[in-house]
C-alpha positions in Angstrom: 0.0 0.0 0.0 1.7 3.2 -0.5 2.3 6.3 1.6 -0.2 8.2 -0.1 -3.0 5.9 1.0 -1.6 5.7 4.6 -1.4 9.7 5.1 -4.9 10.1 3.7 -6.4 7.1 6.3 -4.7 9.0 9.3 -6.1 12.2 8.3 -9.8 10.7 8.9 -9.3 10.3 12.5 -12.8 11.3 14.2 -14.1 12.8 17.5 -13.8 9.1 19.3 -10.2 7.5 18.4 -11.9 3.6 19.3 -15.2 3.9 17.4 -13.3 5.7 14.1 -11.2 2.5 14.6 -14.6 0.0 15.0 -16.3 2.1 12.4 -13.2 1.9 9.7 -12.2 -2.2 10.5 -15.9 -2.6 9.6 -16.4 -0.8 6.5 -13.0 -2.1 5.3 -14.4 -5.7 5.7 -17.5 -4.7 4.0 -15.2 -3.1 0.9 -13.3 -6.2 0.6 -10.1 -4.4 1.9 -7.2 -7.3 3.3 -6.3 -4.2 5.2 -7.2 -1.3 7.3 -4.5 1.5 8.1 -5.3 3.4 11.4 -3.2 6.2 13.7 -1.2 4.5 16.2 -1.7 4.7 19.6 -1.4 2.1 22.7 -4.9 1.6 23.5 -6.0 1.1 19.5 -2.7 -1.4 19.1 -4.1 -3.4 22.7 -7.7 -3.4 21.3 -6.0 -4.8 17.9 -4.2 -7.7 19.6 -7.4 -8.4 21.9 -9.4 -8.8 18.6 -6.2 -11.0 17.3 -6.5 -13.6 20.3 -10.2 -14.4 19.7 -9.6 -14.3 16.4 -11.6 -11.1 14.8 -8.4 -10.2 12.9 -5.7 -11.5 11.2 -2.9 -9.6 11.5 -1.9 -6.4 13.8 1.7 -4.5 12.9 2.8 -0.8 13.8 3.9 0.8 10.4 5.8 4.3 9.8 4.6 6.5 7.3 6.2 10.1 6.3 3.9 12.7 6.3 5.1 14.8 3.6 6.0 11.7 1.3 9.5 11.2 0.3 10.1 15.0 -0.6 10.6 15.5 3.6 13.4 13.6 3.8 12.0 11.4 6.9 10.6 14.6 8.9 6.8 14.0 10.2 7.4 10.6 10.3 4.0 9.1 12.0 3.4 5.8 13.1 0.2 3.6 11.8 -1.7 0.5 12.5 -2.3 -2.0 9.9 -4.8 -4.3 10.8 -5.3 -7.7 8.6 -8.8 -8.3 8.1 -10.8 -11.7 8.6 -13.2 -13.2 5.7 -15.3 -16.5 6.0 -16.7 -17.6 3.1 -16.2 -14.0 1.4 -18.2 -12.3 3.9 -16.1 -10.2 6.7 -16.0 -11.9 10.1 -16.9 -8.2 11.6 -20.5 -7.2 10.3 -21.8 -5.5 13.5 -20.3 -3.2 15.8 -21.7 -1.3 18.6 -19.9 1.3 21.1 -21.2 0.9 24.5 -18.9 3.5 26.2 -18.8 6.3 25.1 -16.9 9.9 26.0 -20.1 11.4 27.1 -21.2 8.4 29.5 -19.1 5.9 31.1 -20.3 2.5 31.4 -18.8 -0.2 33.6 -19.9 -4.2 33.7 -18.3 -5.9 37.2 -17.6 -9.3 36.8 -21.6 -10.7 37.5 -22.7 -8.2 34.8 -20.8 -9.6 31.6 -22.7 -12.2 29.7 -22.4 -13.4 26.1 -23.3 -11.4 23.0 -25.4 -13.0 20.5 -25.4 -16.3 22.1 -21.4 -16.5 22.1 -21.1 -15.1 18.3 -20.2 -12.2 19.3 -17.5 -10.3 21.4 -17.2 -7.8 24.2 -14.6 -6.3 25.0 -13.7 -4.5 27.9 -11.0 -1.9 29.7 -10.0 -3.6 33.1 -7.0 -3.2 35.4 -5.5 -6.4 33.5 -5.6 -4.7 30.5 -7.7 -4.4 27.2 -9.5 -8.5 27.9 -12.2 -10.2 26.1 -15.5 -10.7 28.0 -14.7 -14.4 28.5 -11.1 -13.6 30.1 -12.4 -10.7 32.5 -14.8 -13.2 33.7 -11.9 -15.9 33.7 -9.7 -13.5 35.8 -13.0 -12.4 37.8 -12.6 -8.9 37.0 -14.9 -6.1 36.0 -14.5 -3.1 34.3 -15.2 0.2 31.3 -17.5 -1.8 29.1 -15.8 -0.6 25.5 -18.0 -2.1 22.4 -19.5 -5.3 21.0 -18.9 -7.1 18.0 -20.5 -9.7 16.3 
């Protein structure tokens, strides 16, 4: 993919950094795309390895992309998320996604209050003090914590 492509995907970063992230692995599955480029940052890379582990996504690798092109000479060098998408049977393993926390309300699930979305097709994920974990590990650890998004 070249830089061109890259420094236009960073540009599109929205008001919430997680749901521009949700929001763009979806479309990008629904597009046919192998790949979605993101802005880097530590909490979208954790989220990306989360959804690697229970197997939403392929592939997760920090890239570096120059701003200006090659014309800078390595000045505004930024650093991007490639995430490999996920297709079964042609059709994107991510079809649904829905923020539960947002910046305007909180929401936090202790450990009684996290069940199964869509009968166990689905995936919540969740910000505890172990970390970015899956709905079935924050139970499996017994811990509770910011409810983030579903997806199914």
């Amino acid at each position: 993919m070249s830089d061109t492509r890259i420094n236009r995907d960073l540009l599109l970063s929205g008001m919430d950094p997680i749901a521009n992230m949700l929001i763009t692995m979806k479309n990008g599955g629904l597009a046919g795309k192998e790949s979605v480029f993101l802005p880097y940052s530590k909490m979208k890379n954790a989220i990306a390895e989360c959804l690697k582990k229970e197997g939403y996504v392929a592939d997760v690798s920090k890239k570096i992309s120059a701003k200006g092109g090659s014309a800078s000479g390595g000045k505004n060098q930024r650093l991007a998320l490639e995430i490999g998408l996920i297709y079964i049977d042609q059709k994107p393993k991510i079809t649904e996604v829905e923020r539960i926390s947002k910046q305007s309300r909180r929401v936090y699930f202790g450990m009684k209050d996290i069940h199964s979305v869509r009968n166990g097709s689905g995936l919540l994920v969740l910000s505890t003090s172990k970390g970015i974990l899956s709905g079935k590990v924050a139970r499996q650890e017994q811990v509770g914590g910011e409810a983030l998004f579903r997806l199914w």
